[in-house]
N, C-alpha and C positions, 0 to 999 in steps of 0.2 A: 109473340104468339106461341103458342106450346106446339111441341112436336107430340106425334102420332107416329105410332109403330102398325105396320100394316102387314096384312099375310095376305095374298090369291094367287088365281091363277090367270096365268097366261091365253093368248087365244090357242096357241098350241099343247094347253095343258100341263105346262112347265110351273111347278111350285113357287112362288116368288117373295120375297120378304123386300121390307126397308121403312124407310121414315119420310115422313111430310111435318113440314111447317104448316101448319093450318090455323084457321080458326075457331073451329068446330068439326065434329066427325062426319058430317056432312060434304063438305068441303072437300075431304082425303076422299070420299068414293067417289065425287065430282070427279075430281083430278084421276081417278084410278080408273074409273071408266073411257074418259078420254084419251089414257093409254092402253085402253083394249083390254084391262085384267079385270077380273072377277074377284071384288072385294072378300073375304072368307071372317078376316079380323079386323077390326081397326081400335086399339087400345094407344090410350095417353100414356106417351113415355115416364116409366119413372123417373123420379128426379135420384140423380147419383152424387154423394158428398165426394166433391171433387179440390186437389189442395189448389192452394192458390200460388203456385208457380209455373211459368211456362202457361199463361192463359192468354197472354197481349198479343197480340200479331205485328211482331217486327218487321223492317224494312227489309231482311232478307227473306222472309215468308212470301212476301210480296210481289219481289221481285223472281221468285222463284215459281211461285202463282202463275205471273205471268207469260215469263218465257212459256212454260207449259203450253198456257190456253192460246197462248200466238203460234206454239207450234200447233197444237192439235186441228185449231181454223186455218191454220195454210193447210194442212191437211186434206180438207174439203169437210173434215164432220161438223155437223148440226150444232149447232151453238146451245143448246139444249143439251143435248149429250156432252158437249165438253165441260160444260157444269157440273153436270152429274160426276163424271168419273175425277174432278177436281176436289168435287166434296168425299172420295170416298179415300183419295190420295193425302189431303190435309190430316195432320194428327193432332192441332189446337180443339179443342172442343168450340173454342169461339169462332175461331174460322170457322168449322164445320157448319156450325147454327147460322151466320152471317150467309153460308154459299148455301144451306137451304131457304133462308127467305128468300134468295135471289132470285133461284130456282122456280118459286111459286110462282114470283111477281113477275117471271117472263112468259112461267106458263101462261099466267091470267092476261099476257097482251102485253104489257111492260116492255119497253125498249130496253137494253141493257144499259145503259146508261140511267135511265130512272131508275132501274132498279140498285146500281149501285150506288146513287144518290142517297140514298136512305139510310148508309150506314159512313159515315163520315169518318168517323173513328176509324176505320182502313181505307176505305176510299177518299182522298182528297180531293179539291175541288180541279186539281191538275188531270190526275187522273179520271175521274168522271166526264170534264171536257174532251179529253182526248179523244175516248173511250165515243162519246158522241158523235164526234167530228170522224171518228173511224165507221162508226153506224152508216153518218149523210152520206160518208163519199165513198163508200163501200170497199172500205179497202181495212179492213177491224185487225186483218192480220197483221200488214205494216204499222199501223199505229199500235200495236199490241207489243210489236217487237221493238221500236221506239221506245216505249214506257219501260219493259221490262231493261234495255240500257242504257235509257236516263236513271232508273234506281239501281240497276248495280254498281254504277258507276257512282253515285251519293253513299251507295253503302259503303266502297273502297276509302271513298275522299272519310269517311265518318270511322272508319277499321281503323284506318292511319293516323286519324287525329287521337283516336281515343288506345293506339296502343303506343301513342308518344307519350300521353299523359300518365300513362300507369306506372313504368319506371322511375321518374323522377316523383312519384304521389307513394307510391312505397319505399322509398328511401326518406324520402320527408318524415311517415308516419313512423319509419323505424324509429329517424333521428331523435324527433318529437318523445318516443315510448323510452329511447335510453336517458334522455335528458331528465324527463320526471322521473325514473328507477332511481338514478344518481344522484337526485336531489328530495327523496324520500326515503331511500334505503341505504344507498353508501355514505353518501354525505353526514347524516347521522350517526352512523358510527365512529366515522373520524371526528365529529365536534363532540362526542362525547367521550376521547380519548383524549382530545385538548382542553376538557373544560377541566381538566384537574393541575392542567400544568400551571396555571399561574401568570404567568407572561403573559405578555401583549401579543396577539395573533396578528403576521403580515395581514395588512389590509384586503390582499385577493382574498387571501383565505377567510377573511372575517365579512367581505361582502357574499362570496358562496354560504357561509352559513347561515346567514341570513335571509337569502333566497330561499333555503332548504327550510328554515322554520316558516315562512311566509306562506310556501305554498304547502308546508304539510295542513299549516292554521287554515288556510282562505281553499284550500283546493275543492271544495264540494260548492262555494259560492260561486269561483270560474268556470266550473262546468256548467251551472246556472245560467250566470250572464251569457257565457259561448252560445248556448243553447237558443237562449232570449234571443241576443242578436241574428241569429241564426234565423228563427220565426220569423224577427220582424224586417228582415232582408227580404225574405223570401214571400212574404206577403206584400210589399210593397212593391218589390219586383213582378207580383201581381198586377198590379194597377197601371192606366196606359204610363201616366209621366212616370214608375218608377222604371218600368221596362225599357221606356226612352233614357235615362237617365242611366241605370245600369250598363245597356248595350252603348251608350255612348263610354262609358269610362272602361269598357272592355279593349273599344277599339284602338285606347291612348294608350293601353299598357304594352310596354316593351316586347319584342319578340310574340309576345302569345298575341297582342293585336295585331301585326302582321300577318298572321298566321289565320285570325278570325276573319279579319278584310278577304285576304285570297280566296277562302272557302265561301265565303258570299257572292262573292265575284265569279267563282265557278258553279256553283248553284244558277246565280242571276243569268249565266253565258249559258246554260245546257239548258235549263229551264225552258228560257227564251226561246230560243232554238228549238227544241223539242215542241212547243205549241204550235209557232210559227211553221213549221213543215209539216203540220199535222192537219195545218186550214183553221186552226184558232186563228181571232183575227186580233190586230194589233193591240187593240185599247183592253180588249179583255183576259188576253196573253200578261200585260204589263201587271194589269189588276192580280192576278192567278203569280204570276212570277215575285212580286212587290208580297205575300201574304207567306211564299215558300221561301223567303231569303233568308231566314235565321237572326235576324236581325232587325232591330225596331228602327234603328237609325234608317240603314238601308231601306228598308220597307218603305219610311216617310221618303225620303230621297225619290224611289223607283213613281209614288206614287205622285208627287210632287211634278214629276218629269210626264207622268201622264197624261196629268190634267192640261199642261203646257201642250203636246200633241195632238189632243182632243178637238186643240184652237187651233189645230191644223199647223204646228210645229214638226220639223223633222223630230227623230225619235234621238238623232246626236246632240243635238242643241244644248235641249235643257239638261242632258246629263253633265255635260260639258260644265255646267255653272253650278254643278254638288261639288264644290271643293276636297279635295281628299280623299275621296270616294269612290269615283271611277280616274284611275291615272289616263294620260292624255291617250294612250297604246288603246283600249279599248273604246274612246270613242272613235279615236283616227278608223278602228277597224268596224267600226258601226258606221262610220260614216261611208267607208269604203263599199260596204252591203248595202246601202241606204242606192249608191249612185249606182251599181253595179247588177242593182234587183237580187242579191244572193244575201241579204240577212241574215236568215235561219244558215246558213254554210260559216257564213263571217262570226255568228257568234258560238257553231259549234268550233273554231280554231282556236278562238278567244278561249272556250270551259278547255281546251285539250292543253293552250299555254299554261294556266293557271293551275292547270291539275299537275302540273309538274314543275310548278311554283307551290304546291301546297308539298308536293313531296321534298322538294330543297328545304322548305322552312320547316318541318318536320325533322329532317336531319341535323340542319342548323341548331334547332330547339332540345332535340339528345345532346349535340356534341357543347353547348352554352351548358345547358341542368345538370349533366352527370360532376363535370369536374366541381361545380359552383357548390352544389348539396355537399358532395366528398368533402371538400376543404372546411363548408362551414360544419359540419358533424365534424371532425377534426378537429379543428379549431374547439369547438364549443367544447365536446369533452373533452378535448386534453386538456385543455385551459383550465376545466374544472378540476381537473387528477393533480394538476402542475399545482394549481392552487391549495390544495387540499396537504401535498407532498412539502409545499417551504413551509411550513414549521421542523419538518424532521431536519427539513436541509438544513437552517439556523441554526436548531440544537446541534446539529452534527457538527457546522462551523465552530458553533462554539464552544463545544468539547475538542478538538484538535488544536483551538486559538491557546484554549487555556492551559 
């Protein structure tokens, strides 16, 4: 819907400016009347060329969003008014637009929960339930302050994963950028200082040069192919069986699947936990938990286990028979919850072990990458330099022999 820019006044005669989501100019004195002002303008915002970065709404936006709006409703203010003063604190232009339709669609009677249903793209289906179930049971504040540290705490597990991968991902791309310079620019030099000697070049040396003509000839064709492959990974990985089939080979790989497992596993354990104490109810938790795992395996796994439950199965059973996928630790501790009546407690201990299972294997994952990249970049260019170097060492041999 377009926004409207509006100017009146107050019942106190206070000047007053601001913006509506509306449908029509109609609509914005609707709404302006029913706040008591006296419409003076009501002009369609112009559209502003705005760049295209910093437009998305991250999970720290988010979570940041919401501590706010859970402080400001324990607070005692009007959920109406917390709105307001959220959209004027946001500095996305898409949040902003997103926290004015909101705003409209409560004014117009809108639950907040339907109104945040509407925009999917920041609201999840996690968060819109909660956000409901905080409505029924009137308590919006607690379940406000719940969601905001179930996503800080995803954004931590996601800061840590993704500032383990950066270190070893730029050392690779260094490795990567010196390996083609040496094999396009230095390399060359030297095979054309020995193309006049005559002799038979040691073999290292004459397999390097060969490499060096190969990828000066073919190098515009592997950036091609790379690129292809690339598309056609990432299109397939599109599709349900590539998705299955990818997050399956993710989870076999060394260390980094270790690493994947854990962080699904504390996803799955906070998740859970966080619906479950919020009065989600079980089958619809699993559905909502199974959609937020990050993973296609797990996902069929969680939902798998659901459908078993639905038949009126405990909730440990059928996890118990996903081989590989929940170790025996988290259902013994689901089952413990199960006979105990404290689930949503027993799975928040479960997300708190594994959150400090993701930090071990995170540490693990620096101190395995750092030396492994060092030695093979060492290896690979010295190998190339050593290689390069036995012809001089031969001639020099054999000017001393003779």
């Amino acid at each position: 819907m377009p926004i409207y820019v509006w100017k009146g006044k107050s019942a106190s005669g206070i000047i007053q400016t601001g913006e509506i989501v509306a449908a029509n100019p109609q609509e914005v004195y609707n709404i302006l009347r029913e706040r008591k002002i006296v419409p003076t303008s009501v002009k369609p915002k112009p559209k502003q060329l705005t760049l295209p970065f910093g437009k998305g709404v991250g999970l720290r936006d988010l979570s940041i969003f919401t501590r706010q709006f859970a402080t400001m409703i324990n607070a005692g203010l009007p959920l109406l008014k917390c709105l307001e003063i959220q959209e004027q604190q946001v500095t996305k232009p898409s949040f902003k637009n997103v926290l004015r339709a909101v705003i409209t669609d409560v004014e117009g009677g809108s639950t907040l929960a339907d109104a945040l249903k509407k925009h999917k793209s920041i609201f999840s289906d996690l968060y819109v339930n909660m956000v409901s179930a905080g409505e029924s049971g009137g308590a919006l504040d607690v379940i406000l302050n719940r969601l905001a540290t179930y996503l800080e705490k995803n954004a931590e597990i996601i800061r840590k994963i993704r500032g383990a991968m950066i270190y070893p991902a730029m050392i690779s791309i260094v490795m990567v950028v010196a390996v083609i310079l040496m094999l396009t620019v230095v390399i060359p030099v030297f095979a054309a200082m020995y193309s006049g000697l005559g002799s038979k070049l040691p073999l290292p040396t004459q397999i390097v040069i060969n490499l060096s003509n190969f990828l000066k000839k073919y190098i515009i064709y592997m950036i091609i192919v790379a690129i292809g492959i690339a598309i056609a990974l990432r299109t397939y990985y599109r599709t349900e069986n590539g998705h299955f089939v990818i997050d399956g080979i993710m989870l076999k790989i060394p260390i980094f699947g270790d690493l994947i497992k854990k962080q699904s596993l504390t996803r799955f354990s906070r998740t859970l936990s966080t619906l479950l104490s919020s009065g989600v109810n079980i089958l619809e938790a699993l559905e909502i938990t199974a959609k937020t795992s990050g993973n296609k395996v797990i996902e069929k796994a969680i939902l798998r286990s659901r459908s078993a439950i639905a038949q009126g199965e405990s909730v440990a059973t059928p996890l118990s028979k996903e081989k590989g996928l929940f170790p025996p630790m988290v259902v013994q501790m689901i089952t413990i919850g199960e006979q105990t009546g404290g689930l949503d407690e027993m799975l928040n201990k479960v997300a708190d072990f594994y959150d400090a299972e993701v930090d071990q294997a995170v540490e693990n994952l620096m101190a395995a990458m750092e030396p492994i990249i060092m030695i093979v970049l060492g290896v690979v260019v010295g190998g190339m330099l050593m290689a390069m170097y036995l012809p001089i060492f031969k001639l020099a041999t054999e000017f001393i022999g003779g």
